[in-house]
C-alpha positions as CSV (number, residue, x, y, z in Angstrom):
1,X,22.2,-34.7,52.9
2,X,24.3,-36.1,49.7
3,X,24.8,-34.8,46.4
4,X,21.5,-35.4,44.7
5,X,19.2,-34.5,47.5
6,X,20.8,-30.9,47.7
7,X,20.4,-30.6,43.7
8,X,17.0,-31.7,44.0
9,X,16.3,-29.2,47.0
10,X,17.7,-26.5,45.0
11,X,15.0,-27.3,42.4
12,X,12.4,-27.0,44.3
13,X,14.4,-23.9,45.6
14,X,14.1,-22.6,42.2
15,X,10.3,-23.0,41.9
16,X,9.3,-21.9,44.9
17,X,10.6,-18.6,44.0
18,X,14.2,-18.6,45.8
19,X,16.1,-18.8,42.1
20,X,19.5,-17.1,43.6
21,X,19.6,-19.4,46.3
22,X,18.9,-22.0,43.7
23,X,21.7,-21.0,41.5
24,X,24.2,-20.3,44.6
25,X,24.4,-23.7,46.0
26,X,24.0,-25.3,42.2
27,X,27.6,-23.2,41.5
28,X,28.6,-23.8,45.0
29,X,28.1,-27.8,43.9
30,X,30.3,-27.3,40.2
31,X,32.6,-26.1,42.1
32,X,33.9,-29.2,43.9
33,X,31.9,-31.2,41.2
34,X,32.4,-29.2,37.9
35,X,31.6,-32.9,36.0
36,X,28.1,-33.3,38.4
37,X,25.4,-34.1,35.3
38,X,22.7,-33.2,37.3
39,X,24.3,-29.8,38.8
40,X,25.0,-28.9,35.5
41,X,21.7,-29.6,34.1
42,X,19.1,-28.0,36.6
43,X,21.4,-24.8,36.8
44,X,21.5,-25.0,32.9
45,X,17.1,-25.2,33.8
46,X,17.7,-22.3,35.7
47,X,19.5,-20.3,33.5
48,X,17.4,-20.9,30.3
49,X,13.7,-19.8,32.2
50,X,15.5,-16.7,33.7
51,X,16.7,-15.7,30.1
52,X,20.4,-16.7,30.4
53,X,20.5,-18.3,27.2
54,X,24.3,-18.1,26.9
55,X,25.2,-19.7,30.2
56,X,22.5,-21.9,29.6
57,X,23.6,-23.4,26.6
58,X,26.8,-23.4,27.9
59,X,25.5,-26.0,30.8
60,X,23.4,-27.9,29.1
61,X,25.9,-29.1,26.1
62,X,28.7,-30.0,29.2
63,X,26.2,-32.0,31.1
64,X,25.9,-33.5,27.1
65,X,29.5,-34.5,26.5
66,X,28.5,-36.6,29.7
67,X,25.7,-38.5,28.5
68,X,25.5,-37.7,24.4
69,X,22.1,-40.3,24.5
70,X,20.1,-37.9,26.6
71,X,17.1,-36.8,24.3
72,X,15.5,-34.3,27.0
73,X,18.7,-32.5,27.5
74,X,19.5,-32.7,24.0
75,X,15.6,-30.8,23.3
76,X,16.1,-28.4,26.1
77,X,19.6,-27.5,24.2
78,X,17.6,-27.0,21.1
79,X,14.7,-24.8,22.3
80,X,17.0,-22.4,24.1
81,X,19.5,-22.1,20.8
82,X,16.2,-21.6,19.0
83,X,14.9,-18.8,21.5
84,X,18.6,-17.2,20.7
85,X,18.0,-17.5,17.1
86,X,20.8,-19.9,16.8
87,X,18.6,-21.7,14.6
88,X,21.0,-23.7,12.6
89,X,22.3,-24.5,15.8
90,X,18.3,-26.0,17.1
91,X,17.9,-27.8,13.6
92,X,20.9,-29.9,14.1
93,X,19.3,-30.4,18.0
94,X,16.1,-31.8,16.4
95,X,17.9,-33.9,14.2
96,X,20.1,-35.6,17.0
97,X,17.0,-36.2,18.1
98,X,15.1,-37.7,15.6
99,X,18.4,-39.6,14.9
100,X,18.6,-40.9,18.5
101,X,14.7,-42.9,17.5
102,X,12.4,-40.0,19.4
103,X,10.5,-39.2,16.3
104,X,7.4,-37.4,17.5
105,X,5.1,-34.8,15.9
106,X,6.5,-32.2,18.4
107,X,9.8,-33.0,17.2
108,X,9.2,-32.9,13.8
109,X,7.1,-29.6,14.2
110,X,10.2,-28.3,16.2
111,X,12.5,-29.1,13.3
112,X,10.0,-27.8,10.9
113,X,9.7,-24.4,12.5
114,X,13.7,-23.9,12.6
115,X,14.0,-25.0,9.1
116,X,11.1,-22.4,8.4
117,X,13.1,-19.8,10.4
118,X,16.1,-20.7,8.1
119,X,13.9,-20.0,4.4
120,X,14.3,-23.5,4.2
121,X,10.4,-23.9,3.1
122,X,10.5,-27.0,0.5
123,X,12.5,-29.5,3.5
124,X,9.7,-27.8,6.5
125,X,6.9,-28.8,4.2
126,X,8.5,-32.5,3.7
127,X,9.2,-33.0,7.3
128,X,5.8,-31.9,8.4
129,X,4.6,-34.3,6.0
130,X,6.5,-37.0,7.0
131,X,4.7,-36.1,10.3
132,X,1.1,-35.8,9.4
133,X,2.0,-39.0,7.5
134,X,2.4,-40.8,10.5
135,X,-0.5,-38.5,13.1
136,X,-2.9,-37.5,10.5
137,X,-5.1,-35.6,13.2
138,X,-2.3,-33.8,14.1
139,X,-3.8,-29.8,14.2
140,X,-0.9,-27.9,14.8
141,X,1.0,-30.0,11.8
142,X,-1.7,-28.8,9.6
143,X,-1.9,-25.4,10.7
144,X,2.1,-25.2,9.9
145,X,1.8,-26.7,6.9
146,X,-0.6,-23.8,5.9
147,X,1.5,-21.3,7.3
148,X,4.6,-22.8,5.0
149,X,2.0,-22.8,1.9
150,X,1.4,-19.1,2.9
151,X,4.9,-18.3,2.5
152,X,5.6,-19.8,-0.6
153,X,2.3,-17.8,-1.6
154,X,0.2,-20.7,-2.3
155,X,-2.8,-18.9,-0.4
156,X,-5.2,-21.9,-1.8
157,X,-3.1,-24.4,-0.8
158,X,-2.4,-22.8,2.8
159,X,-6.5,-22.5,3.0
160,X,-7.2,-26.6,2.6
161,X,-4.6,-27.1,5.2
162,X,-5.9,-24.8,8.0
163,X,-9.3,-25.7,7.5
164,X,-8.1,-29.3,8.2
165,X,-6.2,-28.0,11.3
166,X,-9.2,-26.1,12.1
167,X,-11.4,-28.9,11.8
168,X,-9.4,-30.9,14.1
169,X,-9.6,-28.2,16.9
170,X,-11.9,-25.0,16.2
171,X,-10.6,-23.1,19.2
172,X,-7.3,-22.9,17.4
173,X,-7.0,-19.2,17.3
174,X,-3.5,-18.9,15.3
175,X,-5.6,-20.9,12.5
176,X,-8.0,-18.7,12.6
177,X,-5.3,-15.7,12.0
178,X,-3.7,-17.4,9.6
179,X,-6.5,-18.0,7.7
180,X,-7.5,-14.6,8.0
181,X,-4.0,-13.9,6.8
182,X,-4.4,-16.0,3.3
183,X,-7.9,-15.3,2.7
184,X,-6.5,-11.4,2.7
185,X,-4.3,-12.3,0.0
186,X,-6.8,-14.1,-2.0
187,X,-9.1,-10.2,-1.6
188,X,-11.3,-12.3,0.0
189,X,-12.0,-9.7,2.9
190,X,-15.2,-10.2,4.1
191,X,-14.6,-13.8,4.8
192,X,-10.9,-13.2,6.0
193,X,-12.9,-10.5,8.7
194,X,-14.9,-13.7,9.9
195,X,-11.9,-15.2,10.8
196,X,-10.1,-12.3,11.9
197,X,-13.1,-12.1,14.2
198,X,-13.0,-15.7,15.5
199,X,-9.0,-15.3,16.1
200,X,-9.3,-11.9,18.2
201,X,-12.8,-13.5,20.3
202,X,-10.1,-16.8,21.2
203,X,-7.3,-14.4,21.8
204,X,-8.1,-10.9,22.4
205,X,-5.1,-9.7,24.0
206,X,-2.7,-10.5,21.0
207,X,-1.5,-7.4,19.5
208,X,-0.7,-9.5,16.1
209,X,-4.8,-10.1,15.7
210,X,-6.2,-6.7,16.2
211,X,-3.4,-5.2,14.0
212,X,-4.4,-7.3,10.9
213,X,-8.2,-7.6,12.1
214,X,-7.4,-3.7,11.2
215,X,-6.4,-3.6,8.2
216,X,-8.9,-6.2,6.6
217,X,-11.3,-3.8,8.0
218,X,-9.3,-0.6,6.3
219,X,-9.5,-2.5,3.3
220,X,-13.2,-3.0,3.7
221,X,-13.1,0.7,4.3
222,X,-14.7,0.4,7.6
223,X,-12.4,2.8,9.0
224,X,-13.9,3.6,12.3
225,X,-13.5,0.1,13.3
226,X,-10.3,-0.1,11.7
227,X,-8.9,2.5,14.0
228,X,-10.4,1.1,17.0
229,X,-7.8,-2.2,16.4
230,X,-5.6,-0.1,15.6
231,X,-5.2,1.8,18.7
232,X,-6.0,-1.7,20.8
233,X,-3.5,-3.3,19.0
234,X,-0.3,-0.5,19.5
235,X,-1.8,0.1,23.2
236,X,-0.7,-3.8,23.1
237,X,2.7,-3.1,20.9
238,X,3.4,0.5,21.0
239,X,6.8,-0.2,19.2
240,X,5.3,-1.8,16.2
241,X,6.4,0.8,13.5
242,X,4.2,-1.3,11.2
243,X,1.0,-0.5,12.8
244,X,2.1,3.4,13.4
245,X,2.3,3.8,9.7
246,X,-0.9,1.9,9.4
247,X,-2.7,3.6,11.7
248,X,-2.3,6.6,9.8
249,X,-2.8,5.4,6.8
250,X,-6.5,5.0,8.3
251,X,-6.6,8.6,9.6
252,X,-5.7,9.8,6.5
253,X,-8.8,7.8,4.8
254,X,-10.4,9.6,7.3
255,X,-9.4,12.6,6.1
256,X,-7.7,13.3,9.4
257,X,-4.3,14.4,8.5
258,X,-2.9,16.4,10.6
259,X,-3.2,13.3,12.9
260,X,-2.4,10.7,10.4
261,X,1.4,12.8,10.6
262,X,1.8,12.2,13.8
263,X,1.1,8.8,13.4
264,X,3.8,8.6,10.5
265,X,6.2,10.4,13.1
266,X,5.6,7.6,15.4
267,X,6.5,5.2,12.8
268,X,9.3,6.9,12.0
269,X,10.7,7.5,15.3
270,X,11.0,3.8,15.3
271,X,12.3,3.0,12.4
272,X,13.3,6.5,10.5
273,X,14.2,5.2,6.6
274,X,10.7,3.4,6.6
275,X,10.1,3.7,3.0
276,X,6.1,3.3,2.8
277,X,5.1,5.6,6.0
278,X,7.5,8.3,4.3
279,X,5.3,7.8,1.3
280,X,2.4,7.6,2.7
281,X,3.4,11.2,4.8
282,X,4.1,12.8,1.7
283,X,0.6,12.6,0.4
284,X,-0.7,13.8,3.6
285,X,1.6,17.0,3.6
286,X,0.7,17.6,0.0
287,X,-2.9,17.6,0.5
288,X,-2.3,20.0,3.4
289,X,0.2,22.3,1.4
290,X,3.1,21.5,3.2
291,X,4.5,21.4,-0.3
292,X,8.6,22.1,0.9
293,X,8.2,18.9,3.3
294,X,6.1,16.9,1.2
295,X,8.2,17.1,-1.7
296,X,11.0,15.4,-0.3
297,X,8.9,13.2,1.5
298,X,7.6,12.2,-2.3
299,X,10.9,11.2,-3.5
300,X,10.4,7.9,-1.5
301,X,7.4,6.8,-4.0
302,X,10.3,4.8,-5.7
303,X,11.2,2.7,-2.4
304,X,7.7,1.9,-1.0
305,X,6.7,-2.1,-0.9
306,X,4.5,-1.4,-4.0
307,X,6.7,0.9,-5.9
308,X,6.8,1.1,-10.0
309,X,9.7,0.3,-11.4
310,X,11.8,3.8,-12.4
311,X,13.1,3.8,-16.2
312,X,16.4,4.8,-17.2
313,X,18.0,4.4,-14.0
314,X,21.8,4.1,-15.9
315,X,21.4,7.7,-16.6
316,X,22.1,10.3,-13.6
317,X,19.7,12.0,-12.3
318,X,19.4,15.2,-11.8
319,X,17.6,17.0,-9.1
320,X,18.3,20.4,-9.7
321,X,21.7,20.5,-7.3
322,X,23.7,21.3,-10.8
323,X,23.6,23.4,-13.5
324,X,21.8,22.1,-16.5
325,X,22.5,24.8,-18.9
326,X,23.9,23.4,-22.2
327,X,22.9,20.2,-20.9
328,X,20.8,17.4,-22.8
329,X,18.0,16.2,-20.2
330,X,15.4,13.7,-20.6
331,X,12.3,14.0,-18.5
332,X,10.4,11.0,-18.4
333,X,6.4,10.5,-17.1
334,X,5.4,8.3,-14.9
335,X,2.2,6.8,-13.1
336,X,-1.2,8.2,-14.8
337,X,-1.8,10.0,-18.0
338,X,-3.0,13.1,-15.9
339,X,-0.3,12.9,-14.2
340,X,1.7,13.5,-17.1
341,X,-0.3,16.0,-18.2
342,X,-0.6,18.2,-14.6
343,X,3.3,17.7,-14.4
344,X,4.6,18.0,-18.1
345,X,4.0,22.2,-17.5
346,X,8.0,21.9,-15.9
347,X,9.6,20.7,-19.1
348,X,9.2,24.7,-20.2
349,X,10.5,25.6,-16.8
350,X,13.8,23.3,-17.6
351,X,13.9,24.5,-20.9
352,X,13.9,28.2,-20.0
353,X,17.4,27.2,-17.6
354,X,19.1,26.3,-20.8
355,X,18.8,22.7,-21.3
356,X,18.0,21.2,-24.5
357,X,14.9,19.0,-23.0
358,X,13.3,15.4,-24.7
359,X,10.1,14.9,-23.1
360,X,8.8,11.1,-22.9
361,X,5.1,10.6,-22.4
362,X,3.0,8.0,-23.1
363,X,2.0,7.2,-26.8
364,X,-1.9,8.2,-26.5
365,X,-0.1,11.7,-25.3
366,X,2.7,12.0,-27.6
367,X,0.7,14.3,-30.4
368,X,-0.8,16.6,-27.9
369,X,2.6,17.2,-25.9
370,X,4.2,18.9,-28.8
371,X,1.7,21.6,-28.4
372,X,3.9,23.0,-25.8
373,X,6.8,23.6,-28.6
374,X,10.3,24.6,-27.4
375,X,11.8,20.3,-27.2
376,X,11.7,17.0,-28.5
377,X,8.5,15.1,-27.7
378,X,8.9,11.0,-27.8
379,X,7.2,8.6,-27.0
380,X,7.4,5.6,-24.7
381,X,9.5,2.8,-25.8
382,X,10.6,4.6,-28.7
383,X,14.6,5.2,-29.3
384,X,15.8,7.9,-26.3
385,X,18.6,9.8,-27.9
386,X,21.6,10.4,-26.1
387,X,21.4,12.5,-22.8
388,X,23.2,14.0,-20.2
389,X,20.9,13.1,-17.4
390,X,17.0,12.4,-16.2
391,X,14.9,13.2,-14.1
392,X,10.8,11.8,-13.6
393,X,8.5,14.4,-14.1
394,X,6.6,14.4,-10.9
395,X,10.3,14.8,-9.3
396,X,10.2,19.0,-11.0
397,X,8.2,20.2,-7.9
398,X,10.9,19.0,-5.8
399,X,13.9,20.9,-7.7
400,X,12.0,24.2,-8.9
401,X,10.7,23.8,-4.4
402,X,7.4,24.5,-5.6
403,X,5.2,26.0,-2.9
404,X,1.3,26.8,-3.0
405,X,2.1,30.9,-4.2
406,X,4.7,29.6,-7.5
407,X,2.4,26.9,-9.1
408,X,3.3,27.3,-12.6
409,X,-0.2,27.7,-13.6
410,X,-0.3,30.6,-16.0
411,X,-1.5,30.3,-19.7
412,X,-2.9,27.5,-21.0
413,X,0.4,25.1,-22.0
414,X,-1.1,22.6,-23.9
415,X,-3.7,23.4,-27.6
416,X,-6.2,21.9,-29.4
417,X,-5.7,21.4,-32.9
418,X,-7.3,24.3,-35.0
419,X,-7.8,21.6,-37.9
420,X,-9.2,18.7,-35.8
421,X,-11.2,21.2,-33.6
422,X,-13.3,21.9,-36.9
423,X,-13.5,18.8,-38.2
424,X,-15.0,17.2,-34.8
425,X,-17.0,20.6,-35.1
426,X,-18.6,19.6,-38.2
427,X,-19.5,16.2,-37.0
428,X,-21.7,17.3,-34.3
429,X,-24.9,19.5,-34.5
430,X,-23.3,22.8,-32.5
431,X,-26.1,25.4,-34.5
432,X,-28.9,25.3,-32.3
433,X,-27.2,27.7,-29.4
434,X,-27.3,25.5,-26.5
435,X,-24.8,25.2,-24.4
436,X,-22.4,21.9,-25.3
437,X,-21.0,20.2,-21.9
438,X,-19.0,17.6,-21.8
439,X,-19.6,15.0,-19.2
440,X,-16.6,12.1,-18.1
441,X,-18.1,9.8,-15.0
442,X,-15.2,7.3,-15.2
443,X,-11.2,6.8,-16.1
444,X,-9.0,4.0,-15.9
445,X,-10.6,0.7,-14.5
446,X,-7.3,-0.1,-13.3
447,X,-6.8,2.4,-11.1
448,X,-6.4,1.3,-7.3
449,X,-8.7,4.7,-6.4
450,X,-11.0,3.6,-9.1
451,X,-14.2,2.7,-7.0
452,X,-13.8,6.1,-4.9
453,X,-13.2,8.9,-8.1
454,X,-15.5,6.9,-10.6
455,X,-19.0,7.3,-10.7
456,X,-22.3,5.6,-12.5
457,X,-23.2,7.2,-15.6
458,X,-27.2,7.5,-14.6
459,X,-25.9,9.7,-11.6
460,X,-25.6,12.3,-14.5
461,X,-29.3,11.8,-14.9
462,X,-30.1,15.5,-13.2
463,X,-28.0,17.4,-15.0
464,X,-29.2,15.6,-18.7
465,X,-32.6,17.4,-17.7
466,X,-31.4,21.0,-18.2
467,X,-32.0,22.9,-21.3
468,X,-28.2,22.0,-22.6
469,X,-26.2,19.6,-25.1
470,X,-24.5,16.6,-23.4
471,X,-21.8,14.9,-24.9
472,X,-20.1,12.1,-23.1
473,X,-16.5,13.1,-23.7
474,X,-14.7,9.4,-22.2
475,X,-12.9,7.1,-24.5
476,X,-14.2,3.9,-23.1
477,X,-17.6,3.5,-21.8
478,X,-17.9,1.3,-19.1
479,X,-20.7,-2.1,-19.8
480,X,-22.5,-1.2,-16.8
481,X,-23.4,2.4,-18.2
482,X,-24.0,1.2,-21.8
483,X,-27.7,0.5,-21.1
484,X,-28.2,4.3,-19.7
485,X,-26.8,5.7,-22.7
486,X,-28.5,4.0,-24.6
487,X,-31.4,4.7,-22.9
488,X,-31.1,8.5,-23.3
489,X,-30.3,10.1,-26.3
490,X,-30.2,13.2,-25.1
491,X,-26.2,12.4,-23.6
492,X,-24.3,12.1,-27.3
493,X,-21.3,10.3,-28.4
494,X,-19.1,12.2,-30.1
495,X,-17.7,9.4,-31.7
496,X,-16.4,5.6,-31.1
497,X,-13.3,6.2,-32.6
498,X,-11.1,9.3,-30.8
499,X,-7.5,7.9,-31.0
500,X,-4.8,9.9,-29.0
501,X,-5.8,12.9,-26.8
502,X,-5.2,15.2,-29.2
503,X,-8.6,14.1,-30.9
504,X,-10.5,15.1,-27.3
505,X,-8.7,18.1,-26.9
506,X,-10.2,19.2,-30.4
507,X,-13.9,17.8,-29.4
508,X,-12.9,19.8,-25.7
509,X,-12.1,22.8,-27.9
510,X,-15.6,23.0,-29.1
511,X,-17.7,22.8,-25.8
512,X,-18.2,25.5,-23.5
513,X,-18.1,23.3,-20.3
514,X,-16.4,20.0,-19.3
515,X,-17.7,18.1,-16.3
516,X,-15.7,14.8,-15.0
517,X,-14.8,13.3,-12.2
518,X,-11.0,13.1,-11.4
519,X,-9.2,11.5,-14.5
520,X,-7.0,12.4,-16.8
521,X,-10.1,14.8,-19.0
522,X,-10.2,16.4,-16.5
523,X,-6.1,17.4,-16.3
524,X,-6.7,18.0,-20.1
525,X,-9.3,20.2,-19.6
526,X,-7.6,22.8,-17.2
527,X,-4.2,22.3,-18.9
528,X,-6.4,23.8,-22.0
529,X,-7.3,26.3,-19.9
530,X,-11.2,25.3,-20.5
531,X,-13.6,25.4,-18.2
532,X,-13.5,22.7,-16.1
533,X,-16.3,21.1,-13.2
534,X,-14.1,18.7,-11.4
535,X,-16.1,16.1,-9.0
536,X,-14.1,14.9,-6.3
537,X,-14.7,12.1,-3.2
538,X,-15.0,12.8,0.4
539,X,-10.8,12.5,0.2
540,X,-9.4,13.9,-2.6
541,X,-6.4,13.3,-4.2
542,X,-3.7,15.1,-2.8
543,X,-3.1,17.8,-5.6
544,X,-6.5,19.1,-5.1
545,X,-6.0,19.9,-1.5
546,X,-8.5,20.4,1.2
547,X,-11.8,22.3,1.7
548,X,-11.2,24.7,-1.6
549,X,-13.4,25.5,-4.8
550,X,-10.6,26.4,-7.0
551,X,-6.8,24.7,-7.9
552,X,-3.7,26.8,-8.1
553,X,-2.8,23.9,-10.4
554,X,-5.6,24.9,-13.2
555,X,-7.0,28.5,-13.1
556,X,-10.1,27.4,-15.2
557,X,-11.0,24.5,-12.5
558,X,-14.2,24.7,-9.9
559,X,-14.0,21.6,-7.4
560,X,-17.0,19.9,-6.6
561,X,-16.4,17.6,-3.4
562,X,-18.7,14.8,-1.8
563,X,-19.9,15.6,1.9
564,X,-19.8,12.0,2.7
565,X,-18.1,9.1,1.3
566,X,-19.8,7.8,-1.6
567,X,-22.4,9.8,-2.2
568,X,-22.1,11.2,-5.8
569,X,-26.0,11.7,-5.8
570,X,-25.8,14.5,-3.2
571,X,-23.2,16.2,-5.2
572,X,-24.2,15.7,-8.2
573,X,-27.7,17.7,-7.0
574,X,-25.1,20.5,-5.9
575,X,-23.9,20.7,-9.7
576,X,-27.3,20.9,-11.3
577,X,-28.1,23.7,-9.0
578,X,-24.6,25.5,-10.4
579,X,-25.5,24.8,-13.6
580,X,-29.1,26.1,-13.6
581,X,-27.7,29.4,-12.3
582,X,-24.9,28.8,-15.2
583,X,-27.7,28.4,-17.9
584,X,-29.7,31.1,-16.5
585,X,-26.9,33.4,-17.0
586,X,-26.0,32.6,-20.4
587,X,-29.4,32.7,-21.5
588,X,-29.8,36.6,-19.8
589,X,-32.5,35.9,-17.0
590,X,-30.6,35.5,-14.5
591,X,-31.4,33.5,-10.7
């Protein structure tokens, strides 16, 4: 049997099964014949399917330097650089290629993928265009070219594209997904599900589709079905850190926790400096008290994908690991105005370890800060004097290692003004004895919790038909609830032009009862140390914690919490029923 019969008997060696055997008398061949194009090129076969990539490429670019015109060998090379990540190495492979006169769409898609794989976006989208110039009903050019336009965010862009690709061939599942993908961007979630849908129905055994079908559906807060993907997609990829911190990101919706953690540890134990599931864990062991863990964990808000920006990162920070006695320290708020307000109760703490403190807090909160006395109050953007160090305020809990039984929550730390008090006293009719309630059903529209703590105004509706004085309290009154108060006089205005939140702390100082939903009124109110009806959803924000009527944070505060998702009408009943007894009370009948 001569030379090329063997080789072509050790082929079909190869794919019947008997690869060693194959690959011995392929090697037993190069050793006599170390210059044999065709030994060196079906062994370099060989060693590429069986994941040799090394020895393969090895092969393939000697059997090259023996016939440099040989496009096949010169696309195998390419692929199996590619498959290494070698893909500078693949580009110039394609481009022999194309230089050699091969220029087919699979070429030109091959080149385009590696030049994608290099960031090289702008020269993948002009040589898929130079291919779709030449095969216009070429689907998988199409669908690339929408996956480039995705990268480079152009989500509309990338949209036109697939739905060309799509149109060419519907049972294009990765079109489908990436569709899904850019209509996700675009918040366009119930149509990005459809597609999500069709991908996953043409492909159900890829991890990739069930993972995101998962979390269009946790944005659609369809959680239950959100966590069945989930689990069918890791039972698919169990080492996808991703989908671990995902995953309980969806328990935790659920108000599963103590799961959701173990999820996060998952995550973790794959990839252990993962920013966002460290977040995301924090808030989790917050809301169960694990306040010495969760406080650390808190630190990486700064780090996550979506983090604010920190201020006045050029000055150190402190942390509590020195001294600060005779020191100058700035403590600076961050995220929401209650937040400031729940969290600006440390700068006396600092203050009392000998630090001269300057307190920075948003403009609307400047005036009403002071009330605390003892430092500098300034506000945002304004000049920051010279200082030692910094540190955020929501970072204090961390370095005084608050735990649930040291809450600083003692006297009231912030006061209405006695001047203001009376004058928003006097523009209101408080003679007739009734009791005066304030009432907030919304905060900040920008918010990302906004649609689960805010409520409709006309939810208030049966409470406003109890024998008391309603004042909605809010700043801004949403468009949607202007009709209802206008519709019921009973629910009063105060006025249209409170200013900072010193003016509602006066018109707080004059009612006997405040009842809001979880905004920053509601902080005011319990840093006052009014009484305060807090109405919370089915999961709370962590600082409120789980399955409790009272805060440690504000000694004044009664939680009211939703029994199901959504449904403020159920709770709202719970709160008239509180309030009759309250009324009943006050009026000395008794229930």
């Amino acid at each position: 049997m001569n030379t090329i019969n063997i080789i072509q008997q050790a082929y079909r060696d190869f794919q019947n099964g008997n690869t060693r055997q194959a690959e011995q008398v392929l090697k037993n061949i190069l050793q006599s014949k170390p210059a044999d194009f065709d030994a060196l090129h079906i062994l370099g076969v060989i060693y590429a399917a069986t994941g040799q990539r090394p020895a393969a490429i090895g092969l393939f670019q000697k059997a090259l330097a023996l016939d440099a015109g040989n496009v096949s060998l010169h696309y195998k090379l390419a692929r199996v650089q590619f498959e290494s990540g070698a893909f500078a190495a693949a580009l110039q492979g394609y481009e022999r290629i194309i230089a050699l006169g091969y220029v087919k769409p699979e070429i030109l898609l091959a080149k385009t993928v590696a030049l994608i794989n290099l960031q090289r976006h702008l020269e993948a989208l002009a040589c898929l265009e130079q291919a779709l110039a030449h095969w216009p009903d070429y689907a998988d050019g199409w669908a690339h070219k929408g996956a480039i336009y995705y990268q480079l965010r152009h989500f509309d862009e990338a949209l036109l594209c697939l739905d060309k690709a799509l149109a060419l061939q519907p049972a294009m599942a990765d079109a489908w997904y990436k569709k899904s993908l850019a209509l996700d961007k675009l918040e366009r979630y119930t149509e990005a599900l459809a597609c999500a849908d069709r991908a996953v129905s043409l492909a159900p055994d890829s991890a990739a589709y069930r993972l995101d079908r998962a979390v269009i559906l946790h944005k659609l807060e369809r959680y239950e079905e959100a966590l069945s993907d989930h689990e069918q997609g890791l039972a698919l990829a169990p080492g996808n850190a991703e989908a671990w911190g995902d995953h309980g990101l969806t328990l935790s919706r659920m108000k599963r926790h103590e799961q959701a953690l173990a999820s996060y540890r998952r995550a973790l134990d794959l990839q252990s400096d993962y920013a966002d599931v460290l977040s995301n864990q924090s808030l989790s062991q917050l809301v169960l008290g694990q306040f010495d863990a969760g406080w650390q964990s808190y630190e990486y808000r700064w780090k996550k994908g979506n983090a604010d920006t920190p201020r006045h990162t050029a000055i150190p920070l402190w942390l509590g690991q020195q001294p600060i006695a005779g020191k100058r320290i700035l403590l600076w708020s961050e995220q929401g105005l209650g937040d400031t307000i729940q969290f600006c109760r440390y700068a006396a703490l600092v203050a009392a370890l000998g630090a001269e403190v300057i307190l920075e807090v948003d403009p609307a909160l400047k005036t009403i800060a002071r009330t605390m006395g003892g430092f500098q109050v300034i506000a945002i953007g304004e000049n920051v004097p010279a200082v030692d160090c910094q540190t955020p305020l929501m970072s204090l809990p961390l370095v005084f290692k608050t735990d649930l039984a040291s809450i600083p929550a003692g006297p009231p730390y912030l006061h209405a003004d006695k001047t203001k008090q009376e004058q928003w006293r006097s523009r209101q009719d408080f003679a007739n004895g009734k009791m005066k309630i304030g009432l907030v059903c919304s905060g900040n529209p920008g918010n990302t919790n906004d649609h689960r703590r805010s409520m409709p105004l006309q939810d208030f509706m049966p409470l406003l038909e109890l024998h008391a004085d309603f004042f909605l309290i809010q700043k801004e009154v949403r468009e949607s609830d202007l009709a209802f108060l206008q519709q019921n006089p009973k629910l009063r205005l105060p006025a249209a032009d409170i200013d900072g939140f010193d003016d509602t702390a006066a018109i707080i100082a004059n009612l006997d009862l405040v009842i809001s939903v979880d905004t920053s009124i509601a902080h005011l109110s319990g840093a006052l140390g009014l009484p305060v009806w807090i109405l919370l959803p089915w999961v709370p924000d962590w600082r409120w914690l789980l399955d409790r009527e009272d805060s440690p944070w504000y000694p004044s505060a009664r939680l009211f919490r939703q029994k199901q998702a959504g449904d403020w009408q159920n709770l709202i009943l719970r709160v008239a029923e509180s309030l009759h007894v309250l009324l009943g009370k006050q009026a000395g009948v008794g229930l």
